[in-house]
C-alpha positions, 0 to 999 in steps of 0.5 A: 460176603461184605467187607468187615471193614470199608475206608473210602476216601479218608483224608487228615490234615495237621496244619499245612501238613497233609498226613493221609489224602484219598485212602480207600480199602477194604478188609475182608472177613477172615483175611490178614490185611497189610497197610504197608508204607515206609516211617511217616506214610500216614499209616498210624494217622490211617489206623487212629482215624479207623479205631475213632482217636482221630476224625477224618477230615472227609471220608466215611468209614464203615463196620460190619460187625455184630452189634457195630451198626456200622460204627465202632464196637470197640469191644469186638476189636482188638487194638496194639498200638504203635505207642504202648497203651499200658501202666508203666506202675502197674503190674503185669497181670493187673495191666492185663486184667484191667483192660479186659474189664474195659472191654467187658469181660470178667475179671476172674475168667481174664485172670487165668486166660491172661496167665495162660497167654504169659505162659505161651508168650514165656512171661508167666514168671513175670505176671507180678511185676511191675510192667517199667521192669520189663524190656521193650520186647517183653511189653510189646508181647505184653501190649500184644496180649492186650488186643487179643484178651477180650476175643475180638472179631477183628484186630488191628496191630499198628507197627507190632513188630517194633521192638523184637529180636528175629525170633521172636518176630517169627513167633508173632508171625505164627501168633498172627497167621493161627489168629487168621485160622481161627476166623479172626481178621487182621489189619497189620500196619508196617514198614518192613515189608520183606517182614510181612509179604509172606504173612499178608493175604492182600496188600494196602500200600502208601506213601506220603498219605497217598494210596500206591497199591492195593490188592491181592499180593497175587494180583500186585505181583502178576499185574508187574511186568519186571521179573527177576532171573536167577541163572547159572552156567558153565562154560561159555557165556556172552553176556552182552550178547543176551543184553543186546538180545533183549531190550529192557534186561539188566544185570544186577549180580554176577557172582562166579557162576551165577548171573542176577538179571532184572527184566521189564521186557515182553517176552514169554518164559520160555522165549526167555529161557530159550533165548538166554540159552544161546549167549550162555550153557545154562545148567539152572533157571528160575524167573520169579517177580521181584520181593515187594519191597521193590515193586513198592519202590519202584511203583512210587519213582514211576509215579513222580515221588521219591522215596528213603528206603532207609524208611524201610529197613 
């Protein structure tokens, strides 16, 4: 099945400042695709040039969407912007049917689908104000139900996270993971990957307008060659014992009877867990690879860049 949306070498500049250089991805029908990056990695510059705000400075950008000829049909997409695209002096309801017009659809029918939406995200109450007496998690799911009214084929969220308390981000997880279920393909842009690697089907990563990885979270994970290890013990423990036994490993928590340790080293599983069992009486193990937030992290420093993870919080 092709790509429903291909991005081969986009480029954009703004003066002297390159803000995305060479970025190329793909999102396949159906999938919940993350464009991943801390603040200011050019993943909004990626998103407008995608959504035909900006033109690329080189590159091509294809659609396969019914009716799209490659190009943007906008009324099969559905866009949340990272800067809200809404009538402060408007109402609700009339913010809502208003954009729906735009992307052809019919006001009567919008009308109680949109009602229907304020209700679920717990707004009903509000459809008759004024959206500026609203908060700013209350507009984001507001501009949410925006991108989402007209049915779209493929929807893109630029940073839709911004702004939500922890519930509720979980409640847009569900609210993304049920659009996925329902055939409709996601492009999610982010900074908080700890956010959204359980919520993504396949990965886009960059930094400084720069591609870092790209593929399935799977893939992304199994090609890292760090693992983690979760141990506990009792009794005897000699830990620079299993330090010098095994190149490559680190101790990065030790906390009564529990030892986090990092390793990038060779050694098979249960070579590692056979062999750590000599330096230590083990009663627990688990070996999983690191969350992706530090394989993005450490990925960039292997390639020369230096990053601020506060970026990312």
């Amino acid at each position: 099945m092709a790509a429903i949306l291909t991005v081969e070498n986009i480029r954009k500049t703004f003066g002297s400042t390159v803000a995305v250089n060479d970025v190329s991805f793909s999102v396949e029908p159906g999938e919940i695709k993350g464009l991943l990056g801390p603040n200011g990695a050019g993943k909004t510059t990626a998103i407008r040039m995608i959504m035909g705000i900006l033109a690329p400075d080189q590159g091509t950008i294809h659609f396969d969407l019914p009716g799209g000829n490659g190009q943007i049909p906008k009324e099969r997409i559905g866009y949340l912007p990272e800067e809200r695209g809404l009538y402060y002096d408007a109402k609700v309801i009339e913010n809502l049917v208003y954009l729906a017009e735009l992307k052809g659809c019919s006001p009567k029918e919008t009308r109680g689908d949109a009602m229907q939406w304020l209700e679920r995200l717990e707004l009903g109450e509000w459809a008759n104000q004024r959206l500026d007496k609203l908060s700013k998690g209350m507009q984001q799911k507001v501009q949410f139900i925006a991108s989402l009214l007209h049915k779209p084929d493929l929807v893109m969220l630029d940073e839709p996270f911004s702004g939500l308390d922890p519930i509720n981000q979980n409640f847009f997880k569900e609210l993304i993971h049920e659009l996925r279920d329902q055939g409709v393909t996601v492009l999610l842009s982010a900074h908080q990957m700890s956010l959204v690697e359980e919520l993504c089907d396949s990965l886009a990563m960059i930094h400084r307008g720069r591609m870092v990885l790209s593929g399935s979270i799977r893939s992304i994970k199994d090609n890292y060659q760090e693992r983690m290890l979760d141990v506990r013990y009792s009794g005897n423990l000699n830990l620079n014992g299993a330090l010098e036994r095994f190149p490559g490993m680190s101790l990065e928590l030790q906390r009564g009877d529990r030892l986090l340790l990092r390793y990038d080293g060779t050694e098979a599983v249960k070579d590692l867990i056979s062999g750590i069992s000599n330096y230590m009486d083990l009663t627990e193990c688990s070996i999983q690879k690191p969350p992706l937030h530090d394989i993005f992290v450490n990925t960039v420093k292997q390639q020369g860049g230096q990053i601020d993870e506060t970026e990312m919080a």
